[in-house]
N, C-alpha and C positions, 0 to 999 in steps of 0.2 A: 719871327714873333709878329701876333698881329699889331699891327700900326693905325688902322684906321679903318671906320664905318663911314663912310660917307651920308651928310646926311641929306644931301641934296639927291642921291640916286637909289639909297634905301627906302623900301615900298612895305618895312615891318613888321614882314612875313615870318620872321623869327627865325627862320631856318637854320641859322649859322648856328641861333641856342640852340637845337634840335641833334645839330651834326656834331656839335664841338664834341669831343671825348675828355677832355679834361675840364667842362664845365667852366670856360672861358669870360661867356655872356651871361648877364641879367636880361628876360624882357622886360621890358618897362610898356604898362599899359599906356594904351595913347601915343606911344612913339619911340623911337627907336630903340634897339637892343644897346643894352654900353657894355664897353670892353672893363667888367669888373675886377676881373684877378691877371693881367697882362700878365705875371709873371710864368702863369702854368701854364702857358702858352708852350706845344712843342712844334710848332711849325709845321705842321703835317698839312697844313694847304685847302681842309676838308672844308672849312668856313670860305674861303676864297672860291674853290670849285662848285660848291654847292649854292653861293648867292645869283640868283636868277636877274638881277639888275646891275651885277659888276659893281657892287658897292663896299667890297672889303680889299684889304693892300696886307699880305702880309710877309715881311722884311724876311731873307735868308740871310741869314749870318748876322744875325744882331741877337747880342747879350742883353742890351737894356733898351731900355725902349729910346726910339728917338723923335725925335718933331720933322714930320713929312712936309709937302707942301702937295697937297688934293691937285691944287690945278696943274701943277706940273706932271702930277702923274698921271691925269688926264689928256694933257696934252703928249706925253711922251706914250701913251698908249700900256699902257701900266696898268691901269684897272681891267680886269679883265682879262689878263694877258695869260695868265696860267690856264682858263678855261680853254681860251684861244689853242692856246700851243696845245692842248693833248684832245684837241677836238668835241669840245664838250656845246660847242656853238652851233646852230646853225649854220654860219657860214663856214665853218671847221671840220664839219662832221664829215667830209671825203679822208680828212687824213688820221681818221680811226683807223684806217687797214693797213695804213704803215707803222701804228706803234706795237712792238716788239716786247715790250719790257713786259708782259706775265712771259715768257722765255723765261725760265733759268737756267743756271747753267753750275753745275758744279768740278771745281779745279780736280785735274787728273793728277 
């Protein structure tokens, strides 16, 4: 579920409104997008992946929503982490040729 915009690293390009599928965000003119319907949130990471300043946190395995703490998750390397890990970064992009998953594979 998403958890949080950061507003200190959001540049409110809107994009997250753009990519959500379940119509997540509001933009708000002048400044940043807000998480208006957190409930219809299905975790699909699309707003995470696709913010270009690591400004979104969004929680796996949470039913309700809960109270983060930004600077921990900056410090622990958290924001960002999912673009990180499937190479969606600059400094990540060599390890696009080891991910596997469009493979499928169906049980014999």
């Amino acid at each position: 579920m998403i958890e949080l915009i950061s507003e200190e690293r959001c540049t409110s390009c809107n994009i997250c409104v753009r990519v959500c599928p379940t119509n997540v965000f509001d933009a708000v003119e002048g400044g940043i997008p807000v998480i208006a319907r957190q409930q219809d949130c299905q975790t699909c990471y699309m707003c995470e992946l696709y913010c270009p300043s690591d400004a979104m946190f969004v929680a796996a395995d949470v039913a309700v929503p809960q109270t983060v703490d930004e600077q921990r998750l900056a410090d622990d390397g958290v924001l960002g982490s999912y673009r990180r890990a499937i190479g969606w970064t600059p400094e990540t992009r060599a390890q696009r040729s080891h991910d596997r998953s469009f493979l499928l594979t169906s049980p014999h």
